[in-house]
CHARMM-style PDB file with segment names, atoms N, HN, CA, C and O in Angstrom:
ATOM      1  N   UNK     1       0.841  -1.170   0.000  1.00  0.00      PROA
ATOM      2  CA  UNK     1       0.000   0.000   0.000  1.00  0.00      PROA
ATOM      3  C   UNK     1       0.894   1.245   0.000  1.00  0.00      PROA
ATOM      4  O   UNK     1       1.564   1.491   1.004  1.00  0.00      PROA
ATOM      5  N   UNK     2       0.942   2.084  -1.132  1.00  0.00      PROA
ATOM      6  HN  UNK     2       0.398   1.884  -1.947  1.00  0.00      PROA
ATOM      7  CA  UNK     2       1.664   3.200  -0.982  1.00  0.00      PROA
ATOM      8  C   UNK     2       1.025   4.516  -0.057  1.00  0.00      PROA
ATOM      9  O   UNK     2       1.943   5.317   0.116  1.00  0.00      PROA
ATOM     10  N   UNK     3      -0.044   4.918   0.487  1.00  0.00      PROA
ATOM     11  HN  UNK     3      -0.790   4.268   0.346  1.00  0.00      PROA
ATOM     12  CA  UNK     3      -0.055   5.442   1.394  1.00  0.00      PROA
ATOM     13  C   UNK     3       0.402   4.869   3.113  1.00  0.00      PROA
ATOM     14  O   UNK     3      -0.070   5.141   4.217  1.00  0.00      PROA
ATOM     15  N   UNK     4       1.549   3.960   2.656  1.00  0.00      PROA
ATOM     16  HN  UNK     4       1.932   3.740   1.759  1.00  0.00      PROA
ATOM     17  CA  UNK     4       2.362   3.559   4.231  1.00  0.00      PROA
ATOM     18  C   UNK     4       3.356   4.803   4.125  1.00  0.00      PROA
ATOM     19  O   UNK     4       3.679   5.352   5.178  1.00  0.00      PROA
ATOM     20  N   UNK     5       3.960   5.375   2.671  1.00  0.00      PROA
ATOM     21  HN  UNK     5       3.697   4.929   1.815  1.00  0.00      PROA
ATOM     22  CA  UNK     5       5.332   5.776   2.645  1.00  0.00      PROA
ATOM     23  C   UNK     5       4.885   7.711   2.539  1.00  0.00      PROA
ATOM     24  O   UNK     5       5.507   8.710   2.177  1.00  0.00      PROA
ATOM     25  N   UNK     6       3.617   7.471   3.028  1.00  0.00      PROA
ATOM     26  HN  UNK     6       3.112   6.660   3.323  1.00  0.00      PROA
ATOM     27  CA  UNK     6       3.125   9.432   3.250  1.00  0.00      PROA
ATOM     28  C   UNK     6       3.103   9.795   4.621  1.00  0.00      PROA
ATOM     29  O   UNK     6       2.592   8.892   5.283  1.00  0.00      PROA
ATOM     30  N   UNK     7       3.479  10.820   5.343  1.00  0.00      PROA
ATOM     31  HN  UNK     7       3.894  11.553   4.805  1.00  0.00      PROA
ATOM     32  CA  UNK     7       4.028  11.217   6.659  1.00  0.00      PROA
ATOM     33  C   UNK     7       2.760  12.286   6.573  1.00  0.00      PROA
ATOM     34  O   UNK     7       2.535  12.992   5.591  1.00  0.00      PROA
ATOM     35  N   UNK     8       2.001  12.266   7.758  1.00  0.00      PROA
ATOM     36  HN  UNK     8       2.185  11.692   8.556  1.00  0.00      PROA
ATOM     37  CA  UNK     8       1.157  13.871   7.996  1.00  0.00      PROA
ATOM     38  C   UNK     8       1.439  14.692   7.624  1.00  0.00      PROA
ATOM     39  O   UNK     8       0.604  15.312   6.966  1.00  0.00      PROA
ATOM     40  N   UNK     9       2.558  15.159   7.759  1.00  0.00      PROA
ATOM     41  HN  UNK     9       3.237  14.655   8.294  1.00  0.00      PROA
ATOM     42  CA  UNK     9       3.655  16.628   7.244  1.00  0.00      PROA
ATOM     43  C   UNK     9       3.182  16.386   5.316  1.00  0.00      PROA
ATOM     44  O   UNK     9       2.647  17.297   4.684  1.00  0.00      PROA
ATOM     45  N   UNK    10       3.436  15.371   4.849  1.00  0.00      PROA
ATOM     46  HN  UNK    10       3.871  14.631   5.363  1.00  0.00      PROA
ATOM     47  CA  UNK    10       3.381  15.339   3.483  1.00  0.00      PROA
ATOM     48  C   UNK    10       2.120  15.775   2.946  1.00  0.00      PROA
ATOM     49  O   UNK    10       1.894  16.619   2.079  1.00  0.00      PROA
ATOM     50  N   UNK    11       1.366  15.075   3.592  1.00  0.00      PROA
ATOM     51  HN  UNK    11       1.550  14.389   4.296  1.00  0.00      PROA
ATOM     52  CA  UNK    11      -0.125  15.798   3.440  1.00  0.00      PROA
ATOM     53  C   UNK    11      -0.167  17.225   3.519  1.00  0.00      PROA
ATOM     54  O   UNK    11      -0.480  17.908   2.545  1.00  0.00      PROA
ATOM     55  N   UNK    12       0.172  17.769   4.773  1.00  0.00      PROA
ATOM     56  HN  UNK    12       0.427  17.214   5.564  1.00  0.00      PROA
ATOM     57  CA  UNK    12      -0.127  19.268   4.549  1.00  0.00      PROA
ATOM     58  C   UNK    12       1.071  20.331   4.169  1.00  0.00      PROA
ATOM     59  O   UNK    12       1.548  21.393   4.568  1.00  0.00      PROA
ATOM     60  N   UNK    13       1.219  19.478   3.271  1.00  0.00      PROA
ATOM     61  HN  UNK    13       0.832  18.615   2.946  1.00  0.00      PROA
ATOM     62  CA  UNK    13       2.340  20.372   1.918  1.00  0.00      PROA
ATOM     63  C   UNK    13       0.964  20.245   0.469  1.00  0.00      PROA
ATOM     64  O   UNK    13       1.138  21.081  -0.419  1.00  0.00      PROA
ATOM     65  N   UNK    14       0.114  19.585   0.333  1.00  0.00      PROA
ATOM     66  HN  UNK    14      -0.028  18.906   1.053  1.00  0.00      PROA
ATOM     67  CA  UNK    14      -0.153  19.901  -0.349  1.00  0.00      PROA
ATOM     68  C   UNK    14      -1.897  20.086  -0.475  1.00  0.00      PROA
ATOM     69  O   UNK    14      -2.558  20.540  -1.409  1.00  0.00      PROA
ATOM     70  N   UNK    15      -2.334  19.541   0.861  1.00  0.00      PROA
ATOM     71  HN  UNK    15      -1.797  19.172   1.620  1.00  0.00      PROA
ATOM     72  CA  UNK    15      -3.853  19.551   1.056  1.00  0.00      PROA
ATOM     73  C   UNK    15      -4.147  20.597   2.699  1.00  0.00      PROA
ATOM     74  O   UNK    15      -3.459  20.417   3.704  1.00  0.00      PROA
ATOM     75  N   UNK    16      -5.062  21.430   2.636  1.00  0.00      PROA
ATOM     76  HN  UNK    16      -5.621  21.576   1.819  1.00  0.00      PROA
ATOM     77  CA  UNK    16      -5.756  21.920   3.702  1.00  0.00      PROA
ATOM     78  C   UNK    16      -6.264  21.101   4.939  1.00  0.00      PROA
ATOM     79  O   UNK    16      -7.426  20.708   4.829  1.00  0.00      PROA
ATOM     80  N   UNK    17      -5.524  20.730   6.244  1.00  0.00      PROA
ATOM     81  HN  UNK    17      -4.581  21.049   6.334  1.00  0.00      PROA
ATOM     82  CA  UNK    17      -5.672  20.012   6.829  1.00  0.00      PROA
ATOM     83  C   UNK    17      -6.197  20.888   8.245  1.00  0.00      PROA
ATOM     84  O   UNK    17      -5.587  21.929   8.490  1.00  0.00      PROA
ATOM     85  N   UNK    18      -7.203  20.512   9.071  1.00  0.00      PROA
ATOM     86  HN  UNK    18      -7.698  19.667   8.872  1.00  0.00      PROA
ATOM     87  CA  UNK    18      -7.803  21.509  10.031  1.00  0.00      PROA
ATOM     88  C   UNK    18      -8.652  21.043  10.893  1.00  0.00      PROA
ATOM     89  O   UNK    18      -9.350  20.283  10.222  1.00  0.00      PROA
ATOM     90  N   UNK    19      -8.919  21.030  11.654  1.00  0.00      PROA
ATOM     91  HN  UNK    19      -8.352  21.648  12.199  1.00  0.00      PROA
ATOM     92  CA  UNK    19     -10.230  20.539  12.472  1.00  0.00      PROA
ATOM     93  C   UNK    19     -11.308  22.042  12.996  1.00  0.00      PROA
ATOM     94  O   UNK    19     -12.488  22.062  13.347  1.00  0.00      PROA
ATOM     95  N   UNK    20     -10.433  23.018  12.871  1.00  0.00      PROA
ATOM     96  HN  UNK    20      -9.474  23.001  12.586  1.00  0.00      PROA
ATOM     97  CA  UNK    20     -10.733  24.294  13.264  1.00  0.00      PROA
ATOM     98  C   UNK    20     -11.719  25.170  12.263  1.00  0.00      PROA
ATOM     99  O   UNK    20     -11.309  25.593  11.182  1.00  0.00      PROA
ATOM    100  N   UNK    21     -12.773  25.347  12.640  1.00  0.00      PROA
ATOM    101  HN  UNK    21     -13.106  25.004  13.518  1.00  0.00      PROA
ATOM    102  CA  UNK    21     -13.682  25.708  11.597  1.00  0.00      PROA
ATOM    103  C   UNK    21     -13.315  27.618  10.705  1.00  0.00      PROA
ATOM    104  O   UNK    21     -13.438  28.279   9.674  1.00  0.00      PROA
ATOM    105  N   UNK    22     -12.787  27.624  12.222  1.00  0.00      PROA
ATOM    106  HN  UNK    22     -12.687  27.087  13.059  1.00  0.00      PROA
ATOM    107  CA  UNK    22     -12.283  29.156  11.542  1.00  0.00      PROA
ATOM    108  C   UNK    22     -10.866  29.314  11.259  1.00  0.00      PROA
ATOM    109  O   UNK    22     -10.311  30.323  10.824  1.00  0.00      PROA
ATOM    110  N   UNK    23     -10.321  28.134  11.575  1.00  0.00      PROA
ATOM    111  HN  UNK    23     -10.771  27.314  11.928  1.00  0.00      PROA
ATOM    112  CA  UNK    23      -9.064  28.336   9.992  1.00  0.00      PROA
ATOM    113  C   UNK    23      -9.250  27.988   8.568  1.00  0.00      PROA
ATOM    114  O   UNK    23      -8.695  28.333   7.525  1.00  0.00      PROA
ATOM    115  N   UNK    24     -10.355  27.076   8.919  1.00  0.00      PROA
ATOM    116  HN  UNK    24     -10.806  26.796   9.767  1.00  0.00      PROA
ATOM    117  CA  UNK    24     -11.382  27.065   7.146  1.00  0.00      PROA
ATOM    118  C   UNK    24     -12.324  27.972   7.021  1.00  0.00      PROA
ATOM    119  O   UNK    24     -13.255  27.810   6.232  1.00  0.00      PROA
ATOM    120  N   UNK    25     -12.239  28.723   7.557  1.00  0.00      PROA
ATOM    121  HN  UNK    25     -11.483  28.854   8.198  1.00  0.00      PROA
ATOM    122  CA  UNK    25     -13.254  30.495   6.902  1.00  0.00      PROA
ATOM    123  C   UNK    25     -11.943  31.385   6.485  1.00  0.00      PROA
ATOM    124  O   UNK    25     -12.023  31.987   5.414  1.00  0.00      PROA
ATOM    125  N   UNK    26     -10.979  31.486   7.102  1.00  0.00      PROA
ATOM    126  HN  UNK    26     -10.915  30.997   7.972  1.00  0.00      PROA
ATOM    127  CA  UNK    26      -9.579  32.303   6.782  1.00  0.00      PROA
ATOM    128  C   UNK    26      -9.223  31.667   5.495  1.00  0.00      PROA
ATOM    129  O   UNK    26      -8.963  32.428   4.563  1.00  0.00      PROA
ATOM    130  N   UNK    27      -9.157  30.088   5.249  1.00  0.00      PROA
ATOM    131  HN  UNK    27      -9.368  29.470   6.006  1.00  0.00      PROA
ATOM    132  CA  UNK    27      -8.789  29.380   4.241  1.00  0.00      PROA
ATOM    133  C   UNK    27      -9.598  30.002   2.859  1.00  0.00      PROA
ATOM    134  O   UNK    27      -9.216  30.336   1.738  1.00  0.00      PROA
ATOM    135  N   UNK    28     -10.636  29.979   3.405  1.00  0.00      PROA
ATOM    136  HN  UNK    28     -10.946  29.707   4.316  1.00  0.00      PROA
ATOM    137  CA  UNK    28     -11.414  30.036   2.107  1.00  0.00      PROA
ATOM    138  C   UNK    28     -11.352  31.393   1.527  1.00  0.00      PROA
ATOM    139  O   UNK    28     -11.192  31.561   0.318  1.00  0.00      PROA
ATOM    140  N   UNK    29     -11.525  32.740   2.693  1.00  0.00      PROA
ATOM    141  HN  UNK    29     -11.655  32.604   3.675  1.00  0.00      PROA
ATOM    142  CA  UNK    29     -11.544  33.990   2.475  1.00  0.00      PROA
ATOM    143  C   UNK    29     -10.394  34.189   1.691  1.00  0.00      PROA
ATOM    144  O   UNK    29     -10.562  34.768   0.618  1.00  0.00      PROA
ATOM    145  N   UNK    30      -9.254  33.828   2.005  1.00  0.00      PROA
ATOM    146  HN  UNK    30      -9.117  33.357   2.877  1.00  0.00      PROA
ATOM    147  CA  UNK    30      -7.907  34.155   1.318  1.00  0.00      PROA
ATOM    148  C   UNK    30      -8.382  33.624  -0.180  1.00  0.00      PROA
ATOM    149  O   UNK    30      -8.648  34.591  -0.894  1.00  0.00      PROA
ATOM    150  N   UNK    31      -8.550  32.432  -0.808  1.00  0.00      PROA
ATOM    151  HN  UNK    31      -8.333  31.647  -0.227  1.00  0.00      PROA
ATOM    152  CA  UNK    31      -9.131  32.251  -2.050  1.00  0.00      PROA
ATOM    153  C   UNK    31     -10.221  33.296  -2.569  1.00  0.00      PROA
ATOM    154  O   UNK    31     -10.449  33.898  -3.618  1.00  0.00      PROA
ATOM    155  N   UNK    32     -10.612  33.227  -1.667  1.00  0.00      PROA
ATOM    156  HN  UNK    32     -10.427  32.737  -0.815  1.00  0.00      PROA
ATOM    157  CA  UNK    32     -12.204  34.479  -2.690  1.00  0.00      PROA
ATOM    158  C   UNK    32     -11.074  35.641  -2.561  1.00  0.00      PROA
ATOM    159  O   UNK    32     -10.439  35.897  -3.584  1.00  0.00      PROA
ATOM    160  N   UNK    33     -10.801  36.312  -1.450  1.00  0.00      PROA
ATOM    161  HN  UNK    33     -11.317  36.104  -0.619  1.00  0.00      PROA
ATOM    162  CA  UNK    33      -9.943  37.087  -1.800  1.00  0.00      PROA
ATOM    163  C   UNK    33      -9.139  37.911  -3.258  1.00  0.00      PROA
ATOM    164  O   UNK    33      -9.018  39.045  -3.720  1.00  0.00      PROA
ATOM    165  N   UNK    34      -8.694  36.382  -3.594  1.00  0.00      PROA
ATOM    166  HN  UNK    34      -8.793  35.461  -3.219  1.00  0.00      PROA
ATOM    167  CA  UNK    34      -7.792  36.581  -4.714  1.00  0.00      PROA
ATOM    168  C   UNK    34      -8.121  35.930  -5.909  1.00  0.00      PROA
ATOM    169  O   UNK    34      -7.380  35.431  -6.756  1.00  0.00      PROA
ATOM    170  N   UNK    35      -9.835  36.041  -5.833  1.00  0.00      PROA
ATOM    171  HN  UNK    35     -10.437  36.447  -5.145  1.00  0.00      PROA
ATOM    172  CA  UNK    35     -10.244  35.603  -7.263  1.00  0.00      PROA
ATOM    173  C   UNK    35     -11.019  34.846  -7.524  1.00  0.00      PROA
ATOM    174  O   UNK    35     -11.637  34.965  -8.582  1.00  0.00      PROA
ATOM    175  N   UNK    36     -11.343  33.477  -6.394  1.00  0.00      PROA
ATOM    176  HN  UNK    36     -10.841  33.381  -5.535  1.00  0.00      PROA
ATOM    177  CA  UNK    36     -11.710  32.513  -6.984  1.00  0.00      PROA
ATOM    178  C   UNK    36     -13.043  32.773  -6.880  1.00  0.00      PROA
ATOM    179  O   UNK    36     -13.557  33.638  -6.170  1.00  0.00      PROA
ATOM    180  N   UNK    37     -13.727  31.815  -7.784  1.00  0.00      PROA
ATOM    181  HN  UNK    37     -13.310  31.113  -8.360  1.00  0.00      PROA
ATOM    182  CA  UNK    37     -15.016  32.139  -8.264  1.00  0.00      PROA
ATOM    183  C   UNK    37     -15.764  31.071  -7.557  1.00  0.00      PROA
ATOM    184  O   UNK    37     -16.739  31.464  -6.915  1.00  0.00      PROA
ATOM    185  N   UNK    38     -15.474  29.639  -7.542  1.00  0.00      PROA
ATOM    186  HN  UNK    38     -14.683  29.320  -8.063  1.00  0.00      PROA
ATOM    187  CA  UNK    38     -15.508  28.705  -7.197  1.00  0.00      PROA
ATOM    188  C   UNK    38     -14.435  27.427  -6.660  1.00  0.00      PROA
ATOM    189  O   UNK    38     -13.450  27.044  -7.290  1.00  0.00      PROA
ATOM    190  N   UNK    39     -14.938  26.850  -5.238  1.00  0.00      PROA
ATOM    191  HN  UNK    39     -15.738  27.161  -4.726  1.00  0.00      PROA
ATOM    192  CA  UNK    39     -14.201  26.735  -4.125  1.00  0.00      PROA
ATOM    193  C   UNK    39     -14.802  24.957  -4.066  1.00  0.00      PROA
ATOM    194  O   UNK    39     -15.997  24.936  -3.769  1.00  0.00      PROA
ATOM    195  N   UNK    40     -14.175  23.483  -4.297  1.00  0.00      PROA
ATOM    196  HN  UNK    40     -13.204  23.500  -4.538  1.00  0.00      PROA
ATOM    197  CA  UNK    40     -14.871  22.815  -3.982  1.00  0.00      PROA
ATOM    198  C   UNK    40     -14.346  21.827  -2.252  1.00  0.00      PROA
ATOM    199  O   UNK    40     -13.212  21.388  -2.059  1.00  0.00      PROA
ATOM    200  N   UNK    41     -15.064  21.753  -1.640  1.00  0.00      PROA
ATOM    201  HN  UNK    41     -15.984  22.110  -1.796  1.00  0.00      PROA
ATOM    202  CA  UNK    41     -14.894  21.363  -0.289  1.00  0.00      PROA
ATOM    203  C   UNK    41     -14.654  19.834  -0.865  1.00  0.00      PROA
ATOM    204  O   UNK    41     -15.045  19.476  -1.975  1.00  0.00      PROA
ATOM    205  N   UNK    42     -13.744  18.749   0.336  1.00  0.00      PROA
ATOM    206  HN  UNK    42     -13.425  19.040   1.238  1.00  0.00      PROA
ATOM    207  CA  UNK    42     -14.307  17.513   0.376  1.00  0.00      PROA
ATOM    208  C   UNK    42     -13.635  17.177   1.661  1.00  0.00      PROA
ATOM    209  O   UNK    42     -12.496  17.461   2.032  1.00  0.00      PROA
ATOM    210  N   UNK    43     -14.712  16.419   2.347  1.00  0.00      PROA
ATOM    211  HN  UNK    43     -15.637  16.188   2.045  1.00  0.00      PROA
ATOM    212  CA  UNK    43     -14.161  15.740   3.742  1.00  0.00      PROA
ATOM    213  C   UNK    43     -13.714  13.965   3.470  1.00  0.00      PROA
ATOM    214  O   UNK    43     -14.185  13.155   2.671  1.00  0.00      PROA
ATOM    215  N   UNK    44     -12.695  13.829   4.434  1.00  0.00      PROA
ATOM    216  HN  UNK    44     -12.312  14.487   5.083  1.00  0.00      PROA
ATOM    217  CA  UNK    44     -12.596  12.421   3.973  1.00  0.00      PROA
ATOM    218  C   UNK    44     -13.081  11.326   5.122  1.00  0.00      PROA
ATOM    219  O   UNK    44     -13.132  10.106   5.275  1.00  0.00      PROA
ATOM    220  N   UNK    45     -13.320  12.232   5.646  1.00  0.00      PROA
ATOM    221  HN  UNK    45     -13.279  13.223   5.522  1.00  0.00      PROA
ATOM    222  CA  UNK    45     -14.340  11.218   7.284  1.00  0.00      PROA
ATOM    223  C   UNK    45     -15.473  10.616   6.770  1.00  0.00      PROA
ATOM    224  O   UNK    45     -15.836  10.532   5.597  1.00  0.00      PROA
ATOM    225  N   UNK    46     -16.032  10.175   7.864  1.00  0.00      PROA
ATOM    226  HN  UNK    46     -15.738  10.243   8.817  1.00  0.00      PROA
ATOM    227  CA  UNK    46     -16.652   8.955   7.547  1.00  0.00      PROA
ATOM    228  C   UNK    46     -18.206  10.156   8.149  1.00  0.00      PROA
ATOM    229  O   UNK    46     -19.335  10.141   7.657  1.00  0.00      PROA
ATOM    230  N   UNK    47     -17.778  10.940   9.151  1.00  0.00      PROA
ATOM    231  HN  UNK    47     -16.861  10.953   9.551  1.00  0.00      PROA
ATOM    232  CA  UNK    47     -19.303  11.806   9.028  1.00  0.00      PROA
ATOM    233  C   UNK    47     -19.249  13.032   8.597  1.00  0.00      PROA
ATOM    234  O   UNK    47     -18.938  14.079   9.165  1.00  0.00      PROA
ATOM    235  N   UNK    48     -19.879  12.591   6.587  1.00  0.00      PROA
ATOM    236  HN  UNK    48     -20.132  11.741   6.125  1.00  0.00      PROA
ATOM    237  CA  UNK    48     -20.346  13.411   5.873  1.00  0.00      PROA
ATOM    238  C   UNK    48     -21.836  14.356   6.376  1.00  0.00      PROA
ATOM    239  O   UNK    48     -22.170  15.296   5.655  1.00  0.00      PROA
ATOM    240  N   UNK    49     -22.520  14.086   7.410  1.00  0.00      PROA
ATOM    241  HN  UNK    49     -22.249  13.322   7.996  1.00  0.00      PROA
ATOM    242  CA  UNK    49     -23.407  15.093   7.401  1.00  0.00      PROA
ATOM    243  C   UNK    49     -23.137  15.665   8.693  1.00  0.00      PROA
ATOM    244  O   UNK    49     -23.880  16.574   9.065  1.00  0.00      PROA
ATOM    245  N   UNK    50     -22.255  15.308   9.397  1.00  0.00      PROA
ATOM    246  HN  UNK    50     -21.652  14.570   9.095  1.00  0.00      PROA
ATOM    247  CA  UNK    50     -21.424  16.093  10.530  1.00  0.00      PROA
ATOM    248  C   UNK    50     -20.995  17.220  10.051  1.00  0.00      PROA
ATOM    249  O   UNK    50     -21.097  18.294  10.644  1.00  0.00      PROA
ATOM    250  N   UNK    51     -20.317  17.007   8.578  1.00  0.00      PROA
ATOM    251  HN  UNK    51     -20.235  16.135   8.096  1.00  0.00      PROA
ATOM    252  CA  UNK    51     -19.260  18.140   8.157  1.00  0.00      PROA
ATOM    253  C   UNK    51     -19.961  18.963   7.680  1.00  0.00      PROA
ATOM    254  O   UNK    51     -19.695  20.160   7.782  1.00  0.00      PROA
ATOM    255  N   UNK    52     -21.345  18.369   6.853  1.00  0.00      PROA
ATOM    256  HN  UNK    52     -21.561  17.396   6.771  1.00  0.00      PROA
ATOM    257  CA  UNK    52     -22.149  19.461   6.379  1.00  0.00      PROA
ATOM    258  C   UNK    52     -22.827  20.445   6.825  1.00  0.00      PROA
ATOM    259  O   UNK    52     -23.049  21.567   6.370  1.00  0.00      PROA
ATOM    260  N   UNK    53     -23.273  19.685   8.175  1.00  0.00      PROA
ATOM    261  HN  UNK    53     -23.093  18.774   8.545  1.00  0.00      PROA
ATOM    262  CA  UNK    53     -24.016  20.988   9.000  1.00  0.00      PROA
ATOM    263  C   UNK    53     -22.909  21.712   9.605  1.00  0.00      PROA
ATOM    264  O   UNK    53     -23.323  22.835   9.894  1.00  0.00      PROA
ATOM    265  N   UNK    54     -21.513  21.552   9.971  1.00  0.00      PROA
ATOM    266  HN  UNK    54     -21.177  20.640   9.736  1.00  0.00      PROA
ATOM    267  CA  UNK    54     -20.231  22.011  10.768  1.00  0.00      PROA
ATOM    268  C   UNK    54     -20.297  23.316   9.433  1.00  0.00      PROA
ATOM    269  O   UNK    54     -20.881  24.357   9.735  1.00  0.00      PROA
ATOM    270  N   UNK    55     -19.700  23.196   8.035  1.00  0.00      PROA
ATOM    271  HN  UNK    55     -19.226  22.350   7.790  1.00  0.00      PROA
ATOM    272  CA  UNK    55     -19.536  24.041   7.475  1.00  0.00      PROA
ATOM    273  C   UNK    55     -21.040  24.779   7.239  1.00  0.00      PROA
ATOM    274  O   UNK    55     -20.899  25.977   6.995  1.00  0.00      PROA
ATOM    275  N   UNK    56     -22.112  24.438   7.254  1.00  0.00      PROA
ATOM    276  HN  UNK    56     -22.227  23.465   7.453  1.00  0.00      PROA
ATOM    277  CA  UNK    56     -23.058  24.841   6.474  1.00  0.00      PROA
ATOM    278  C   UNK    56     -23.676  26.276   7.552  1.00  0.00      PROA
ATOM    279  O   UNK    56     -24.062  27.402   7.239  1.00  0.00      PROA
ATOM    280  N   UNK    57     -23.526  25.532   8.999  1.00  0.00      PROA
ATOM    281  HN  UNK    57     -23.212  24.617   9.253  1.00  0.00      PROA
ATOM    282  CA  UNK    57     -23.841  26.634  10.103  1.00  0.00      PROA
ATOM    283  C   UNK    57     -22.706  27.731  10.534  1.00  0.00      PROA
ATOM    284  O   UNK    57     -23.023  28.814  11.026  1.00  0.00      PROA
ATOM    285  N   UNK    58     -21.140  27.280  10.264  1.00  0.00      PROA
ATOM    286  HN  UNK    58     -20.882  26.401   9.865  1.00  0.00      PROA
ATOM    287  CA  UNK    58     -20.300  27.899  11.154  1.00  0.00      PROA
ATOM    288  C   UNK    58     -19.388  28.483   9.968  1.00  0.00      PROA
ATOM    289  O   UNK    58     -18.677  29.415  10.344  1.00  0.00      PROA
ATOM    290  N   UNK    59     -19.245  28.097   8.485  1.00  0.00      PROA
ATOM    291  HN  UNK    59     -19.823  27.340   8.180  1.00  0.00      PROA
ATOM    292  CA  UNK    59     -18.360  28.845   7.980  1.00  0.00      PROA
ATOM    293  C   UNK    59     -18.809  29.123   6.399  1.00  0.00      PROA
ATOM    294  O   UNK    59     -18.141  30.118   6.116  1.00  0.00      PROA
ATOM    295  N   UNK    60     -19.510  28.806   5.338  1.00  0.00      PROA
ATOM    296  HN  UNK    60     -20.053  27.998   5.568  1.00  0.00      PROA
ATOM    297  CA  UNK    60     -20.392  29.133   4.237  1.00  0.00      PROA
ATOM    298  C   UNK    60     -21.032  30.512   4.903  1.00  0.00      PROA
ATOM    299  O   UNK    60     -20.492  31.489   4.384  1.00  0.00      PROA
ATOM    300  N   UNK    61     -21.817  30.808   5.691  1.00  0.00      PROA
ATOM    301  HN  UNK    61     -22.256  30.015   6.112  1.00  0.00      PROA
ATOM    302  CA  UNK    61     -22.528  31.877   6.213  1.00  0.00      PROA
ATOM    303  C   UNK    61     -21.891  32.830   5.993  1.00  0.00      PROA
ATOM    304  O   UNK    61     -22.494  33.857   5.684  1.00  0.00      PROA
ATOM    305  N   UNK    62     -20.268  32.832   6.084  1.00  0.00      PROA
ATOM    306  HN  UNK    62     -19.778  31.998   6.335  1.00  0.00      PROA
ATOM    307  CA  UNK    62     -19.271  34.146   6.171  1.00  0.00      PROA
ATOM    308  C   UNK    62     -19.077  34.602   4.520  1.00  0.00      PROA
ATOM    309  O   UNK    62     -18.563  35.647   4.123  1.00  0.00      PROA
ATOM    310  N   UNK    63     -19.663  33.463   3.667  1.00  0.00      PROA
ATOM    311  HN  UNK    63     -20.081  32.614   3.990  1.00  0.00      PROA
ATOM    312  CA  UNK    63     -19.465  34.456   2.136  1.00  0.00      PROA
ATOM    313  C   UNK    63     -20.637  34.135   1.068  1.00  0.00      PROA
ATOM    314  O   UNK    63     -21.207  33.140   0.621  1.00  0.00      PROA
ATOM    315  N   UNK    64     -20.669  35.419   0.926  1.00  0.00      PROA
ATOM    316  HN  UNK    64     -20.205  36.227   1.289  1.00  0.00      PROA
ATOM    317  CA  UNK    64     -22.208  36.106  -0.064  1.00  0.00      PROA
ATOM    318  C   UNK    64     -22.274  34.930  -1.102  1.00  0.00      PROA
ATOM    319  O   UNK    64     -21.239  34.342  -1.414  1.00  0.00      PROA
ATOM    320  N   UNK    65     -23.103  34.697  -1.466  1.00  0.00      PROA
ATOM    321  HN  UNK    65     -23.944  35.175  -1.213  1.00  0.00      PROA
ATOM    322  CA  UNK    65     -24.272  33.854  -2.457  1.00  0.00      PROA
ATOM    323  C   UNK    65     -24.699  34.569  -4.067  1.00  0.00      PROA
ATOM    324  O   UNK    65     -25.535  35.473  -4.086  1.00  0.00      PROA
ATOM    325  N   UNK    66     -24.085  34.106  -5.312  1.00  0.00      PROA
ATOM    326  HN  UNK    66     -23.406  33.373  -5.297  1.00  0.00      PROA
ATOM    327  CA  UNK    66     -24.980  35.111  -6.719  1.00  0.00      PROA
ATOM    328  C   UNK    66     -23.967  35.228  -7.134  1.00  0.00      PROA
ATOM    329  OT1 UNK    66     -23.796  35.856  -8.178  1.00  0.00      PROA
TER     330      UNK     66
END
């Protein structure tokens, strides 16, 4: 299995790693910030509607809609 030879550190060299809801509102703001139009989320846990209501109540709210 080649994810034996990936270290945590390796991961967050190249993916957004956080448990903190408002370092993923800073995360995201810095992208809209500087352009982006569209932003796609993905969790890799096993509770997908944990994460949905986590982002949907505590950090989506912080940017405008249209």
């Amino acid at each position: 299995m080649a994810s034996r030879f990936i270290r945590p550190e390796d991961m967050r060299e190249s993916v957004l790693v956080s448990a903190d809801l408002g370092r993923h509102r800073a995360w995201l703001a810095e992208y809209a910030a500087i352009g982006f139009t569209e932003i796609q989320l993905h969790h890799v846990g096993t509770s997908q509607r944990a994460f949905i209501e986590a982002f949907g109540e505590h950090v989506m709210p912080t940017f405008s809609h249209g």
